[in-house]
C-alpha positions as CSV (number, residue, x, y, z in Angstrom):
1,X,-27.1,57.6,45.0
2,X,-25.0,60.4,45.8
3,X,-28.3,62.6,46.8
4,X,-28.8,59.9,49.4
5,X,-29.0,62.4,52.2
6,X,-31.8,63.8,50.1
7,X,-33.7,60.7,50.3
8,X,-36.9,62.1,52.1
9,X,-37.8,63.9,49.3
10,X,-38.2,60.3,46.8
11,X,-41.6,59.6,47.9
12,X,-42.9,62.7,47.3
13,X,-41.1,62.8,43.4
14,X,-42.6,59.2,43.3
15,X,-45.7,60.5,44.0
16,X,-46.0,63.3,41.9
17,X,-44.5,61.6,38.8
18,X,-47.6,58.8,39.3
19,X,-49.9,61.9,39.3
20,X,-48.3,64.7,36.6
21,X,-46.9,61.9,34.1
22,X,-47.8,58.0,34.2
23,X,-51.9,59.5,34.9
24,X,-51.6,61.2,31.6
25,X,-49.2,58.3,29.7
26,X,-52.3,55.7,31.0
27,X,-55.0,58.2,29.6
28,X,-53.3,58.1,26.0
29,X,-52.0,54.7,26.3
30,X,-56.0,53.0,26.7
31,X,-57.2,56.2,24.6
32,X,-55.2,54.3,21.4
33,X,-55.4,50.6,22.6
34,X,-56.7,48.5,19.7
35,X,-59.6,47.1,21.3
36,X,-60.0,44.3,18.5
37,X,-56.6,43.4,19.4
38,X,-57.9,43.2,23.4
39,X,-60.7,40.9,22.5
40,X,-58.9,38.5,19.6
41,X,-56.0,38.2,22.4
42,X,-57.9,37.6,25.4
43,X,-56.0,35.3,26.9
44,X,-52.8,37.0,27.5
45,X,-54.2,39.7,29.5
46,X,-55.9,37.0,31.8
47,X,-52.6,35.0,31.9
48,X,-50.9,37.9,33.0
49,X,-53.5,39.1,35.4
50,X,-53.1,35.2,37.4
51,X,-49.8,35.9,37.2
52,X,-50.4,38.7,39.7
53,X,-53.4,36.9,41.8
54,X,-51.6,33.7,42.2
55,X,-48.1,35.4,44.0
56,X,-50.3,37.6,46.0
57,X,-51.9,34.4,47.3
58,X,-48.8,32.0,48.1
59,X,-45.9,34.6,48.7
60,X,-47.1,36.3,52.1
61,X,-46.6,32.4,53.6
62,X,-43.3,32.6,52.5
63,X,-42.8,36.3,53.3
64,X,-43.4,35.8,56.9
65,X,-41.1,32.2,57.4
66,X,-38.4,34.7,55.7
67,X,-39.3,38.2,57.2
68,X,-40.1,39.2,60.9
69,X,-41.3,42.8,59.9
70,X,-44.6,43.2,58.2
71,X,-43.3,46.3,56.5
72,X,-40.9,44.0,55.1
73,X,-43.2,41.3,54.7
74,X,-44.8,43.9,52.3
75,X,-42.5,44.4,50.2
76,X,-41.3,40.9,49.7
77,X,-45.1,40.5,48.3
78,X,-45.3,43.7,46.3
79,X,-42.1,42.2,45.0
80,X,-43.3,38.7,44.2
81,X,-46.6,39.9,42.6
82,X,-46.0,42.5,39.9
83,X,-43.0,42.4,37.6
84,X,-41.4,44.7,35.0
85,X,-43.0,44.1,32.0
86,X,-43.0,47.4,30.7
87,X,-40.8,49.3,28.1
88,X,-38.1,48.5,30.5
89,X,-38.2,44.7,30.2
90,X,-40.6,42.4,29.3
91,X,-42.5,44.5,26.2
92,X,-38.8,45.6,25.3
93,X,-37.6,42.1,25.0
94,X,-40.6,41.1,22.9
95,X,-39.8,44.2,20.2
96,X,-36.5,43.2,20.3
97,X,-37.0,39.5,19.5
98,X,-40.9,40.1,17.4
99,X,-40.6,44.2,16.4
100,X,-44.0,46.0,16.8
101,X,-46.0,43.1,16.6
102,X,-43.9,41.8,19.5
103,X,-44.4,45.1,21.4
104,X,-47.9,45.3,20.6
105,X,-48.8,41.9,22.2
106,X,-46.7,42.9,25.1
107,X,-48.3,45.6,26.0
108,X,-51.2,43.6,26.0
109,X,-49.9,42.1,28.6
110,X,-49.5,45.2,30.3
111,X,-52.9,46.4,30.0
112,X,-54.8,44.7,33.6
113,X,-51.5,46.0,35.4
114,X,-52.2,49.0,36.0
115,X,-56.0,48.7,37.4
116,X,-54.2,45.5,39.9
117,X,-51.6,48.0,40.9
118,X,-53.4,51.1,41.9
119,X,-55.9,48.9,43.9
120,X,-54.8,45.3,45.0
121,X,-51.0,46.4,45.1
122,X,-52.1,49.4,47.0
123,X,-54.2,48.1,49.2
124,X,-51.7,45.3,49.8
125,X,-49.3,47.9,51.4
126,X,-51.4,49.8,53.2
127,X,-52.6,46.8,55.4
128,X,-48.4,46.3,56.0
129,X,-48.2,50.1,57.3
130,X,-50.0,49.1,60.2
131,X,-50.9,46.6,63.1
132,X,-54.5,45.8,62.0
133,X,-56.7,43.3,59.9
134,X,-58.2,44.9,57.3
135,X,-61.6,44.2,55.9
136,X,-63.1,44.3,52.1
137,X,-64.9,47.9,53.3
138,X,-61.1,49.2,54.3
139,X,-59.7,48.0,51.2
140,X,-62.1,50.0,49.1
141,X,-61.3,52.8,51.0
142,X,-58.1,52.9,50.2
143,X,-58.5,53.0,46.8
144,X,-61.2,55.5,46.6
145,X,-59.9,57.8,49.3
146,X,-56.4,57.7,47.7
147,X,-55.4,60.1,45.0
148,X,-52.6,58.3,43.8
149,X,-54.2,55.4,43.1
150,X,-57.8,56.9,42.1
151,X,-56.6,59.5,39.4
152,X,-54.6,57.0,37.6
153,X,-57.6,54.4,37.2
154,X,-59.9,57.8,36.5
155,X,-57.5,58.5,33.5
156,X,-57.5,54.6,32.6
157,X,-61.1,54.8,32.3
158,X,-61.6,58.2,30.5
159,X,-58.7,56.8,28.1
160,X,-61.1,53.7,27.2
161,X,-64.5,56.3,27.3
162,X,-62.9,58.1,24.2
163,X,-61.5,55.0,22.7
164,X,-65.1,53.3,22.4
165,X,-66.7,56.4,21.8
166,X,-63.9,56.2,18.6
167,X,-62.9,60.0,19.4
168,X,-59.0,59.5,18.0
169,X,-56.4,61.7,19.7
170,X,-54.2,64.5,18.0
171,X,-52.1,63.1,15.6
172,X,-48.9,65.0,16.3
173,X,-48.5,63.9,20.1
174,X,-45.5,61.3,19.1
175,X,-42.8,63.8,21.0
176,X,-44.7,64.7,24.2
177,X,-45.6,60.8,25.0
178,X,-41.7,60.4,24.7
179,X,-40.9,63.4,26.3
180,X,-43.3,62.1,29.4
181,X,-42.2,58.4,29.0
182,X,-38.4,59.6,28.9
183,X,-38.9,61.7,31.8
184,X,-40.9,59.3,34.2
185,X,-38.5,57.0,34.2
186,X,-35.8,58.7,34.8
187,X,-37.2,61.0,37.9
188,X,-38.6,57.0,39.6
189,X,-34.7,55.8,38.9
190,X,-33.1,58.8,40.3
191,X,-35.5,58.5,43.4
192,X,-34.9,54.7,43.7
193,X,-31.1,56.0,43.7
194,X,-31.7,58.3,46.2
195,X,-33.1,55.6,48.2
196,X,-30.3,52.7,47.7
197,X,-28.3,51.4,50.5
198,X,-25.4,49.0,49.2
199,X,-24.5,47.6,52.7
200,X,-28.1,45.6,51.9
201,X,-28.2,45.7,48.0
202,X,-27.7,41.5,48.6
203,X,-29.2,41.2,52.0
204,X,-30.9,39.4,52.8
205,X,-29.9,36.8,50.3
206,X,-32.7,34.0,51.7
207,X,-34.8,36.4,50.5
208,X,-33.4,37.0,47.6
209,X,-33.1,33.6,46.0
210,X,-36.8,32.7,47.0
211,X,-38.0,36.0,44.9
212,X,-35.7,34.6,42.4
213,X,-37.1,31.3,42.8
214,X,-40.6,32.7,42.4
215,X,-40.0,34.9,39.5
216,X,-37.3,32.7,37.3
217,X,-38.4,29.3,37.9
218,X,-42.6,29.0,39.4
219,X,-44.5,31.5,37.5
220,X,-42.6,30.7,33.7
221,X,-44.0,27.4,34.9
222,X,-47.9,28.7,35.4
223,X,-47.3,30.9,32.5
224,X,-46.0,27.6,30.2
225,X,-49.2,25.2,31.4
226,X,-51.4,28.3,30.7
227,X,-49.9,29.1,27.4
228,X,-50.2,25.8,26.2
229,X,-53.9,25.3,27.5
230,X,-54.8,28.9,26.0
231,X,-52.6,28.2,22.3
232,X,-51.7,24.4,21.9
233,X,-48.3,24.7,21.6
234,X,-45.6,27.2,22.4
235,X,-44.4,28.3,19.0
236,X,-46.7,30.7,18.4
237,X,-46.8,34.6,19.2
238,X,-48.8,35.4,21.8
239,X,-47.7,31.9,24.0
240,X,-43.9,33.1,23.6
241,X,-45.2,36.8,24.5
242,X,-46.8,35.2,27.8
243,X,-43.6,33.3,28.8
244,X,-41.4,36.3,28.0
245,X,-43.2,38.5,30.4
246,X,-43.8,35.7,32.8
247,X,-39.9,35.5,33.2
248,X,-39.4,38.9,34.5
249,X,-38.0,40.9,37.8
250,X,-39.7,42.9,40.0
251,X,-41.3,46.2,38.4
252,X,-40.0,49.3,39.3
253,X,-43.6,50.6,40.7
254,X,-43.2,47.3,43.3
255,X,-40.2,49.9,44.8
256,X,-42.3,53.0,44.1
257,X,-45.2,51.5,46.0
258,X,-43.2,50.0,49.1
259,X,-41.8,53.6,49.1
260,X,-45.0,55.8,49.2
261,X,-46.6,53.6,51.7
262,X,-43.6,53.3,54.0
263,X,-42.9,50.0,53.7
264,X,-39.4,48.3,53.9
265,X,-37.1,50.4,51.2
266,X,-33.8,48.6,51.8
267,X,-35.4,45.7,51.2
268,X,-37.6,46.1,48.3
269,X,-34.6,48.1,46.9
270,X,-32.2,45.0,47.4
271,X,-35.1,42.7,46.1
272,X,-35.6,44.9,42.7
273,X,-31.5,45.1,42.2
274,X,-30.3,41.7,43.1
275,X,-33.1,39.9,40.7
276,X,-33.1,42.4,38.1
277,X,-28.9,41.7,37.3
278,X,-30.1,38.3,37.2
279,X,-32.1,39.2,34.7
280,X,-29.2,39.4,32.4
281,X,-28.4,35.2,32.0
282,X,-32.1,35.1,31.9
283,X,-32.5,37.3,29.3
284,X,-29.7,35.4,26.8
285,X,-31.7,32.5,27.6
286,X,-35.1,34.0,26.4
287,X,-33.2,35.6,23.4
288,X,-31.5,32.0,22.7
289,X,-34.4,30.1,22.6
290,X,-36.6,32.2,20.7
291,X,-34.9,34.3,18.4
């Protein structure tokens, strides 16, 4: 926050962390994803990835009865749709309450993520940056002719190439993927911070409380009737793992998207801080119930 005045420059760090460190962290990540795991878990990664679809449906009818401005309209959708279910909520939670197993099975959860963000979630904002209605062809376009979005899915998919192929990756890479995981995060949060306006941290709170609304209260409530139709009963692993991550704020590449595309940064940055200090009561709930 206090390099505010150097704010123009947190797209471009945004941009270049996507390509020189979370390209390369996806590449390893699906390079050593236990594919047996993938396929005896099936349903949590197609839980989570209806918990994307089904907020990109319904939230841009509440986006514009709450928001005149489509950039802003945007964001509130960016927002709504993709949560932080990484190592810096949802997938931490679960090792904190489950250990590895736990984070295991929320990573899981992770894995159709990062293929919806790089082309719905992109695509998404790209039709907010401008005054037109975009067809199917446009939308492909922006994800081919888009190098942000297309070397990150390249990496996904050489990652999994290897992985089938059953090529295994050098075994002394533990310090570099922390070294890159360490250092991602911390270059998006100092550019968020660069980006941060307090006079509209809680502005506007309508907003606010319906992304709240969405995040805390409708989409634990898909993500219960779907864990109970896809396990029986919510006392087992993988349904607490899906309600876990179901109960999350927005994700931190919601704020990084809305900022490479020029979309509403006040309030995508008010909409990731507000609900992610409510994550706090919600996370003593989650750690109440199921610990």
């Amino acid at each position: 926050m206090g390099l505010r005045r150097f704010r123009r420059y947190a797209a471009p760090m945004m941009r270049l962390t996507v390509l020189g460190i979370d390209a390369p962290l996806f590449f390893i990540s699906f390079w050593l994803l236990d594919l047996d795991r993938v396929f005896r878990f099936l349903p949590i990664p197609i839980i989570a990835t209806a918990l994307v679809l089904l907020p990109l449906w319904f939230s841009p009818r509440i986006a514009e009865k709450l928001i005149a401005e489509k950039k802003g309209q945007g964001s509130f959708i960016l927002s709504a749709a993709f949560s932080n279910i990484g190592t810096t909520g949802g997938a931490f939670i679960c090792y904190l309450l489950f250990g590895l197993e736990g984070l295991a099975l929320g990573y899981l959860f992770l894995l159709p993520y990062p293929v919806l963000i790089f082309t719905l979630g992109f695509s998404v904002a790209k039709h907010h940056t401008c005054d037109c209605r975009l067809s199917w062809r446009d939308y492909l376009g922006n994800i081919l002719g888009n190098l942000i979005a297309i070397v990150p899915l390249l990496a996904i998919a050489l990652g999994l190439v290897l992985n089938t192929l059953g090529l295994r990756p050098p075994t002394d890479i533990d310090g570099i993927i922390d070294l890159f995981v360490k250092a991602g995060l911390g270059i998006m949060c100092l550019a968020i911070g660069m980006t941060l306006n307090l006079k509209r941290i809680f502005t506007p709170a309508k907003a606010i409380w319906s992304l709240a609304g969405i995040k805390f209260i409708a989409l634990p409530a898909i993500a219960i009737m779907a864990a109970l139709l896809a396990y029986g009963s919510l006392t087992t692993l993988p349904a607490k793992i899906i309600v876990i991550q179901s109960a999350m704020p927005p994700a931190i590449y919601a704020v990084i998207t809305a900022n490479i595309f020029n979309l509403d940064r006040d309030l995508v940055n008010a909409l990731w801080f507000s609900t992610t200090l409510m994550l706090i009561p919600v996370a003593a709930g989650l750690f109440f119930i199921f610990h």
